[in-house]
C-alpha positions in Angstrom: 70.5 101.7 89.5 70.6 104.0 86.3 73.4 103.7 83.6 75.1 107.3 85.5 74.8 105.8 88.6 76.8 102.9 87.3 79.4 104.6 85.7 80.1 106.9 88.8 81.0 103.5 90.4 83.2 102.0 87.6 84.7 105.2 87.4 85.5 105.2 91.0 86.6 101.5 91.3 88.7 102.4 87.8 90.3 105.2 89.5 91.3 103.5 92.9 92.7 100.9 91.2 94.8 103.2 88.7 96.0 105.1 92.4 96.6 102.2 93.9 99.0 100.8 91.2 100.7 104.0 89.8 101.6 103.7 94.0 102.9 100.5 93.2 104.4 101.3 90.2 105.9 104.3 91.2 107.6 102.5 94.4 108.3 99.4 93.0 108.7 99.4 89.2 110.2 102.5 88.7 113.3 101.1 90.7 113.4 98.8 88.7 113.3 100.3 85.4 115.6 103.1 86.1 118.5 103.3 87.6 120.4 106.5 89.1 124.3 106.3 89.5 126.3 109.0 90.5 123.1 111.7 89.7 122.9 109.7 86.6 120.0 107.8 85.3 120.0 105.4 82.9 118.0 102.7 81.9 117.4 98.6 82.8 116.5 97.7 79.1 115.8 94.4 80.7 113.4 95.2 83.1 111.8 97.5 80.9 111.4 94.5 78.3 110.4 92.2 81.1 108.2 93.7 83.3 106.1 95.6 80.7 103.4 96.8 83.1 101.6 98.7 80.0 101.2 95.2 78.1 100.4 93.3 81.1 98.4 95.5 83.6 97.9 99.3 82.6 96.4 98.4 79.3 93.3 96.3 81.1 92.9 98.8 83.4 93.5 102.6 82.5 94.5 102.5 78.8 91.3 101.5 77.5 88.7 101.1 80.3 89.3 104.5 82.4 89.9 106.1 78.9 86.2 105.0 78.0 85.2 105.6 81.2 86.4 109.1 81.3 85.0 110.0 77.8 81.0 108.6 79.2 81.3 110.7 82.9 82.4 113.8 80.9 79.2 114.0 79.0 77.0 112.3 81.8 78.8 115.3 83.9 78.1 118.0 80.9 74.7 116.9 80.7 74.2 116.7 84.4 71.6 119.2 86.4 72.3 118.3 90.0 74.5 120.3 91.9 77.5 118.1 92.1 77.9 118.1 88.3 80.6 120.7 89.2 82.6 118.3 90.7 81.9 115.5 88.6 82.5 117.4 85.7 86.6 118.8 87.2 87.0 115.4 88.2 86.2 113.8 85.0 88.5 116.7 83.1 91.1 116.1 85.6 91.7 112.4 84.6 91.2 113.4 80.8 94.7 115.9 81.5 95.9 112.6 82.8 94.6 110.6 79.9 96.7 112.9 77.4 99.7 113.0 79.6 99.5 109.1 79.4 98.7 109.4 75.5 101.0 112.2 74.7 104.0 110.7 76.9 104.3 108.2 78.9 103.1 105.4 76.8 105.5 106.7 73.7 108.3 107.4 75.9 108.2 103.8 77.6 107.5 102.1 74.0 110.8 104.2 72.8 113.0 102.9 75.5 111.6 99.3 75.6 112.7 99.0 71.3 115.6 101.0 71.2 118.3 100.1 74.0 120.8 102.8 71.8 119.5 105.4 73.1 122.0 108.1 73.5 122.5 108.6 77.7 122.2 112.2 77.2 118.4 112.0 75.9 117.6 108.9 78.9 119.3 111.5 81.6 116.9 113.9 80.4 114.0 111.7 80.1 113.6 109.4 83.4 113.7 112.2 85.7 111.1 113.7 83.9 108.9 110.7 83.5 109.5 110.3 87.2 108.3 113.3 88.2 105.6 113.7 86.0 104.2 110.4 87.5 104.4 111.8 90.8 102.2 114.6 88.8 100.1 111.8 87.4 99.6 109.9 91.3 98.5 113.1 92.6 96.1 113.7 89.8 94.3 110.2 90.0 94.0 110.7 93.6 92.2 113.8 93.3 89.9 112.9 90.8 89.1 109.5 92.9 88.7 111.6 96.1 85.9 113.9 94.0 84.2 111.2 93.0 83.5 110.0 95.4 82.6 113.2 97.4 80.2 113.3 94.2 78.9 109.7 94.9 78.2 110.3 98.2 76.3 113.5 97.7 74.3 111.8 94.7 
């Protein structure tokens, strides 16, 4: 087994894992965390502070592994002559659009609400239904790029 075959599996175990749990996550934290009243939402500042699933779980397993992980498959993709480097390639940007959106938002957005509980309702109204619809965005994208890779793994 050669170093790309090796990171085709992480990758794929990394990836099913991350699916798995933004499942989880997105059934069972997310409850949790936000609360909608009266097509309201507001926030569970103590459940936020408590759980802490980016601390705990997210940051062994996507934050810094599947980020590396991502990073080595896209130039192992790029650099790639076999006809499934196509597919290795979209499924290794995919989950680099998911790294940023992970980067760019949820990580700051979570870290905001977890330190400041006076937050004005206004901005947390406008902010949970769009972090909970962009991690049904997310889901969707982590299963995609686990479903190519391993269409890539199998054709390999």
């Amino acid at each position: 087994m050669n170093f790309s075959d090796i990171s085709l599996q992480l990758f794929l175990m990394f990836l099913g894992i991350a699916f798995g749990a933004g499942i989880y996550e997105a059934r069972v934290v997310l409850p949790l965390w936000f609360n909608k009243i009266n097509g309201k939402y507001s926030a569970n500042y103590e459940n936020l502070a408590e759980i802490d699933s980016g601390r705990k779980f997210w940051g062994f397993i996507t934050t810094v592994p599947l980020t590396i992980l991502t990073i080595i498959n896209i130039v192992l993709a790029a650099q790639s002559a076999e006809q499934i480097s196509i597919l290795w390639l979209t499924a290794s940007l995919i989950v680099l659009a998911e790294r940023i959106m992970t980067f760019s938002f949820f990580i700051p957005t979570i870290i905001k609400l977890q330190r400041n509980k006076n937050i004005p309702d206004e901005v947390v109204n406008k902010k949970i239904p769009l972090w909970i619809n962009m991690n049904y965005l997310r889901n969707i994208l982590m299963l995609v790029s686990w479903i190519l890779i391993l269409q890539v793994i199998i054709l390999h």
